[in-house]
N, C-alpha and C positions, 0 to 999 in steps of 0.2 A: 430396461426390461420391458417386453412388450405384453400384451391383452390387461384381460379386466380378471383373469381365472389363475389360481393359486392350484399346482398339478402339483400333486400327489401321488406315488408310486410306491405299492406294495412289492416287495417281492416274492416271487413266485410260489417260494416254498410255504407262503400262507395258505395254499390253498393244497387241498386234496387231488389227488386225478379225477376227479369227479366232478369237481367245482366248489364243491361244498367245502366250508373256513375248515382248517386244520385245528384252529386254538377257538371254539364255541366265546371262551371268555375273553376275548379281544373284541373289544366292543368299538364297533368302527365308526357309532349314531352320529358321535359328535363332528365325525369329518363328512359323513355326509350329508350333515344337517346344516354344516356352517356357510354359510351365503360366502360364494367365489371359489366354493373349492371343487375341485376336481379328482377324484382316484382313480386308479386305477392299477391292475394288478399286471407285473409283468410277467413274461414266457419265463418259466423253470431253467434259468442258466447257472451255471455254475464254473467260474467267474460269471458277474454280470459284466456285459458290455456297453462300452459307451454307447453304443448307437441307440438302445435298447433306451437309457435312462436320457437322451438329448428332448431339451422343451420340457423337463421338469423342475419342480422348484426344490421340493425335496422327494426324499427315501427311506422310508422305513423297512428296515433291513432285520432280518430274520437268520439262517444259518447260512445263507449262502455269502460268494469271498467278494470282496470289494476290494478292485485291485487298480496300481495307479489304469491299465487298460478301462478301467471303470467309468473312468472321468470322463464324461461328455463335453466337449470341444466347444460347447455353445456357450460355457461359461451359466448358464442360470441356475445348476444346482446350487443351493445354498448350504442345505445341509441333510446330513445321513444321522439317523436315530436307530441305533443298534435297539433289538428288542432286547434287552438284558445287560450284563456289564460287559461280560467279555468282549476283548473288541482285537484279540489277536487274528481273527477274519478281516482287520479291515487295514490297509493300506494309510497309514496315519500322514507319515512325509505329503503322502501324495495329495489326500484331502485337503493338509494344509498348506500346500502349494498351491491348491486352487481355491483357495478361499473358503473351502467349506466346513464347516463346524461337525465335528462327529461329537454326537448326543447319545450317551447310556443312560440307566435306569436306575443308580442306587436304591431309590425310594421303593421301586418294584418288590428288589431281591433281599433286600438288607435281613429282613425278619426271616422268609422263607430258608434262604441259606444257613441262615444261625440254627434255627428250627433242624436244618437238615446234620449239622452237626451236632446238635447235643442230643440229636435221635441215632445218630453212629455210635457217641460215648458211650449212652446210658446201654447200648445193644452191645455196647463189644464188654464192657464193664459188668454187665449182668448175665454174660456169658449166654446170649440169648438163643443165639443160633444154634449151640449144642443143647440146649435145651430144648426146644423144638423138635432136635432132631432123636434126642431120647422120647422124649413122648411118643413121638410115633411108631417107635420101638415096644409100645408097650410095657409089659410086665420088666422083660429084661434092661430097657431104655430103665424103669424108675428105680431100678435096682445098682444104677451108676452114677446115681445123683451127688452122691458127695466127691465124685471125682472131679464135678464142675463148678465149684465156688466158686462165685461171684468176686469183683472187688467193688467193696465202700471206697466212697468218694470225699468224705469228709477230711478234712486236711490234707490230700491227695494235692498232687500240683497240674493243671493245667495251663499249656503252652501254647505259645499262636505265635505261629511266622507271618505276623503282619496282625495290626490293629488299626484296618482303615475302618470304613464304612460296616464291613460283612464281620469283620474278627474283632472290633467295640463289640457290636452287640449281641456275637456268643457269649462274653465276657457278662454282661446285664442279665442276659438269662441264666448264665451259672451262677449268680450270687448266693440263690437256695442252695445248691449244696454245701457250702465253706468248702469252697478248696483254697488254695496256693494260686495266685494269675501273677503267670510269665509271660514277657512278649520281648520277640525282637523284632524290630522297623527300623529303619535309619530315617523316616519320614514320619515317625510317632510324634503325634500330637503331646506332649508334656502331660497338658492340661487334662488329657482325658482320660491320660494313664493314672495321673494322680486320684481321679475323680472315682474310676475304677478299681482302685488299688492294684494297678498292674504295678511289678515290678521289670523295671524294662533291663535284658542283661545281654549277652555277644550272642550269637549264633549257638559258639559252639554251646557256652552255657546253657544254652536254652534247650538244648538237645539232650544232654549230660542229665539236666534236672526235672525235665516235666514229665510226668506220668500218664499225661493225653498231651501228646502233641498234636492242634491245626495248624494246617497247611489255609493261611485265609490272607494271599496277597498275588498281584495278575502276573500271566507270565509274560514276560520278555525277556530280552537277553542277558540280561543279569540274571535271572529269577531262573533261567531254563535249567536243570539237573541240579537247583540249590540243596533238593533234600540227597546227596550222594551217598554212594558208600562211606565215604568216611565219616557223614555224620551219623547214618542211621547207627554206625559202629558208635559212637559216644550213646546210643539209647540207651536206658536200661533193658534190661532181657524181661522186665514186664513191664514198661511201657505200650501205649499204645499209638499208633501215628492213624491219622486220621487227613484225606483229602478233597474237599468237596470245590476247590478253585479251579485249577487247570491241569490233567496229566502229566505235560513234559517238564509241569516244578518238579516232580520227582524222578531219579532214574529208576525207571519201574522194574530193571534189571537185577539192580541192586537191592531194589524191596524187597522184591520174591527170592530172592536168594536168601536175606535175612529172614525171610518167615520161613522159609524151608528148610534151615538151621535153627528155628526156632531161636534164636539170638534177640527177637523183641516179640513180647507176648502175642500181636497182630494188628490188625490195619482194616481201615473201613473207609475205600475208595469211591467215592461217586463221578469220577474221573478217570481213565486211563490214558498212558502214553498214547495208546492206537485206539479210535474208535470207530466202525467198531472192532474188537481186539479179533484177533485168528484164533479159530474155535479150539488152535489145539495149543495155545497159548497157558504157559503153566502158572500162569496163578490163577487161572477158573477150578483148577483143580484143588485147588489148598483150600483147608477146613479152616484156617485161623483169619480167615479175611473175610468182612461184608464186601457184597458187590455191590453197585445199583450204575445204570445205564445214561451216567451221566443226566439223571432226572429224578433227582431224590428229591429236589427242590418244588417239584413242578406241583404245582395246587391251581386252583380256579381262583386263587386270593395272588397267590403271583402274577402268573399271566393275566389277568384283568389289571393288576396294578404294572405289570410293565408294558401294556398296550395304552393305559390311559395315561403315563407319563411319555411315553412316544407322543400322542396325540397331541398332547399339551405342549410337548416342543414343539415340534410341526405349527401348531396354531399359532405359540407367542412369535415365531419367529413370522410368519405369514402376516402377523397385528406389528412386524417392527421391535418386538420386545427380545432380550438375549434370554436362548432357553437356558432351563437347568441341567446340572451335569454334564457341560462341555469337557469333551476330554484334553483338546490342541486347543488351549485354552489365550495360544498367542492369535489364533485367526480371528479373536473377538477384536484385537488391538489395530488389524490390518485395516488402511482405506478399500480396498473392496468390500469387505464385510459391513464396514461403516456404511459404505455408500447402496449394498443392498440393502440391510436394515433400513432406511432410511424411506429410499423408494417403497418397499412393501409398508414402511406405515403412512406413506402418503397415496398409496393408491387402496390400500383394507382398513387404514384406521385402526388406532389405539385398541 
């Protein structure tokens, strides 16, 4: 690798048409405070192209797609730091065909996400939205109050298709209420289900028995339409299914059809199959479902903490050091990797 200068590339969609930072709390000081580095933001593509990204060391990647066309020929990207976890934008084969480490956020979203679940529960559980929507009815709105009772959560069973990172510590913030914690993962940590008193059971049982079902695991090709018709059909008719991970884990088809037969009490999406959805898409119309725009998460305590753990890769890998939350966790084992690593800590030092 040649110069003395560690290049650094934002992508585009960091920035407003105006120039001015789209996420105020992505705080950029420490890259461009740190002696050798270089940023700079590129033109709004959508795929980026290689040409675009050639002569950089790394990429901090925002919502736009990284695609194997992405990979610049010059061989010096090291590595892509998705801002967030999701990382079905990015071409993974491809990054780790070339050597480069694609780097998420756990530490960003972990709280923020959980946060955003047990604020769907406690809304769909407290019947919140109908309630609201009597108030503003006034006189006649408070004159139908007993038709919308709530349900307690107390010995109530809550379920999570997947207890990685995000679906642990919905689990840790439900403890106040004593419920029931079910989960299926075939990648469940033992130890941390024990720890949480998850009881870990099949799929389908987990559909059959929980009373708030999260959807808290990423999609891929396994994962894509896992929540189907046939399992929403094992729900109970007052359970609740709950999604704040990826759209196309559920068939959204099949959702709306069960909430439109009322066949499970409803659902509170912060995710859809299509986003954004066609305005004449039938589940904007159904009463028994929260919406939110795939940004129920978003806080100034997220995004600061998933801009400063991008930062923080970016830099240890720039010092020679292996960043945290590598995803293609074999390109750390690779001689390329090794031998860039290696280089950047003899030319920036420890």
């Amino acid at each position: 690798m040649a110069g003395d200068t560690f290049r650094v590339a934002l992508s585009g969609d960091f920035l407003k048409p105006d120039g001015s930072p789209t996420y105020s709390d992505f705080d950029l000081a420490p890259l461009y405070q740190a002696p050798g580095v270089e940023v700079a933001f590129l033109e709004s593509r959508n795929p980026l192209s290689a040409e675009q990204l050639e002569g950089f060391d790394a990429l901090i990647l925002l919502a736009h797609r990284f695609t194997a066309g992405s990979v610049p020929k010059g061989g010096r990207l090291s590595v892509v730091a998705r801002f967030g976890v999701g990382y079905d934008t990015v071409d993974v084969p491809a990054c780790t065909e070339a050597g480069i480490a694609l780097v998420i956020t756990p530490d960003g979203v972990r709280r923020p996400v959980a946060v955003s679940v047990i604020t769907l529960m406690l809304a769909l559980t407290g019947k919140l939205m109908a309630k609201d929507r009597l108030t503003r009815m006034a006189a006649p709105g408070f004159a139908q109050r007993s038709n919308h009772m709530g349900v307690g959560l107390v010995g109530r069973t809550l379920g999570s298709l997947g207890i990685g990172n995000i679906g642990a510590e919905v689990f840790r913030m439900a403890r106040p209420f004593e419920m029931k914690f079910l989960a299926h993962d075939p990648y469940a940590d033992a130890g941390v289900a024990r720890d949480l008193g998850i009881e870990l059971v099949g799929i389908e049982e987990l559909f059959r028995r929980s009373d708030v079902l999260s959807v808290s695991c990423p999609l891929t090709e396994d994962t894509r339409h896992i929540v189907n018709a046939e399992r929403i059909a094992l729900m109970k008719p007052t359970a609740y299914l709950i999604n704040t991970a990826r759209g196309p884990i559920v068939d959204q088809k099949a959702l709306t059809s069960a909430l439109q037969q009322n066949r499970i009490a409803g659902a509170g999406l912060d995710v859809l199959e299509q986003e954004p959805p066609d305005a004449d898409d039938p589940i904007l119309e159904l009463d028994n479902v929260i919406l939110a725009p795939h940004a129920l998460c978003w806080t100034d305590q997220c995004f600061a903490g998933n801009g400063a753990a991008d930062v923080k890769a970016v830099l240890d890998v720039m010092h020679g050091r292996e960043p945290r939350g590598v995803v293609n966790r074999e390109v750390l084992a690779s001689e390329q990797w090794k031998r860039r690593l290696a280089d950047y800590a003899s030319r920036f030092g420890k």
